[in-house]
Phi, psi and omega in degrees: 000136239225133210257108167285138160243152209256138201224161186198136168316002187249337174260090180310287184300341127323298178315319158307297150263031155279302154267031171247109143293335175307315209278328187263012165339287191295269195324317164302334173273335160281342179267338191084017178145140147216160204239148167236138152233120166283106200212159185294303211246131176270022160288350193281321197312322195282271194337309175288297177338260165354317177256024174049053187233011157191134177284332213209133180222148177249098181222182180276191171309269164026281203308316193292342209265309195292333177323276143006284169298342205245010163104353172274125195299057186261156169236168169245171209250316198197176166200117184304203168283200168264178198203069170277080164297149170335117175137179176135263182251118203233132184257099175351148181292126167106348218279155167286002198245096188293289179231197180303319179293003181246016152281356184276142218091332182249187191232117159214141211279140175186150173286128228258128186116310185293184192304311209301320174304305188306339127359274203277337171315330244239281206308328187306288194324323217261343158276353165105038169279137150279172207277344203260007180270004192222107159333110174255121169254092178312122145245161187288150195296326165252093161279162167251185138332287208303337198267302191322300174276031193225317189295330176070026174257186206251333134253160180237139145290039196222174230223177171290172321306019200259330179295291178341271204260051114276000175275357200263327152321281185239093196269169187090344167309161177213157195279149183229327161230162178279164160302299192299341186279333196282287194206160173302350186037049174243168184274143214227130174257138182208200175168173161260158186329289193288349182279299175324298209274347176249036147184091173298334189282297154012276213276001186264308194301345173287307213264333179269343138355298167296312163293350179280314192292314187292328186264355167287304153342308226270356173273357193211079168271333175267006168255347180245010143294323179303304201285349159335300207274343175270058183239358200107353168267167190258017201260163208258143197277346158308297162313330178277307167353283202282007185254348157300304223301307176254032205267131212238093151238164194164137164249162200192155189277172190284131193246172195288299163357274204301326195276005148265334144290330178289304175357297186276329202281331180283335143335324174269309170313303183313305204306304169295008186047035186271347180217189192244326179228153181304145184228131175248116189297323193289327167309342201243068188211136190241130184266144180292000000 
């Protein structure tokens, strides 16, 4: 059987060798075929996961945890490094809002459901907010500026290149927390359950894949900013440059570190009502 994997513009190291044939060489050849489906949003993974239309999906924290809960036979697979990027809860020139606690009352946009919930959990908890004192505004998983400063919200989640050109926009914005203050931010590889355990060598060969392709980035930072800026998003291939530039990449297998941060982040979806039932993180882990 032959390997999909589901790829989205928001997931650098798929996306990425979903076009470099060079980089899928080893893996096609350990799966016996491999496939990409391409789709916009990575909220969509779960749903193809589910209907067996992609074995291996790519997201931030989030997506696997709400999966999870909701009864899908998932594991996880990999994980990058962290991905403290530019960016985090970022406010307008002039804005009254200093720190996390003075978001209680206002309103702020992100995509909901994407890391950026695991985010906005870290922000309930760490100011004492209930979920209903602070106004949540959905944008699309490929925001532009223009959606971001259409949202009316009183702050924005988001991080480069998408921080860039809204700064070019509204100059004078300020960080009121970093991405790296909130959460790791890394990209969470996961899939289904019953494919992984009966084709283990499959999943050793996805993770040096991944990792071949990420560090192939970080050596053709101006060919993977091209292919970037051809992904479907609207930022410019200079912004991915410079949102590449200092980017921490390498993938790796899941270690007690990462399964303790999804831990805390599922832990938090409950205490807040981002899922309906408790997740033991560790279950959706096949033991060696």
């Amino acid at each position: 059987m032959s390997l999909t994997i589901g790829t989205h513009p928001n997931n650098l190291a798929t996306w990425i060798l979903s076009n470099v044939p060079e980089l899928q060489y080893g893996l096609a050849e350990a799966a016996g075929g491999l496939d990409f489906i391409r789709y916009v949003d990575g909220r969509e993974t779960a749903p193809l996961l589910r209907a067996g239309s992609i074995q291996v999906g790519a997201t931030g924290s989030t997506p696997p945890i709400v999966a999870q809960s909701a009864g899908d036979t998932i594991v996880y697979l990999g994980r990058s490094r962290e991905h403290p990027e530019h960016g985090g809860v970022i406010v307008p020139a002039g804005s009254p809002i200093r720190q996390l606690g003075d978001l209680k009352g206002r309103s702020i946009a992100f995509t909901v459901g994407s890391w950026q919930t695991h985010a906005f959990s870290e922000i309930l908890d760490r100011s004492g907010a209930a979920p209903a004192e602070i106004k949540v505004i959905d944008i699309p998983a490929v925001a532009t500026a223009a959606d971001v400063l259409a949202s009316g919200a009183d702050a924005w989640l988001i991080h480069d290149p998408l921080l860039a050109a809204v700064e070019e926009k509204t100059p004078g914005t300020r960080i009121v927390a970093t991405v790296a203050e909130l959460v790791p931010n890394r990209s969470v590889f996961w899939g289904d359950r019953r494919y992984a355990s009966e084709n283990p060598g499959v999943i050793s060969a996805l993770v040096k894949a991944l990792d071949d392709t990420e560090r192939w980035a970080a050596a053709n930072p101006d060919a993977a900013a091209d292919l970037l800026t051809g992904s479907g998003r609207s930022d410019s291939a200079e912004k991915w440059r410079n949102a590449l530039a200092h980017r921490p990449w390498g993938v790796g297998a899941v270690d007690e570190a990462f399964l303790d941060e999804q831990q805390r982040a599922a832990d938090l979806f409950f205490r807040y009502g981002v899922v309906n039932s408790a997740v033991r993180v560790r279950d959706a882990v096949i033991a060696h």
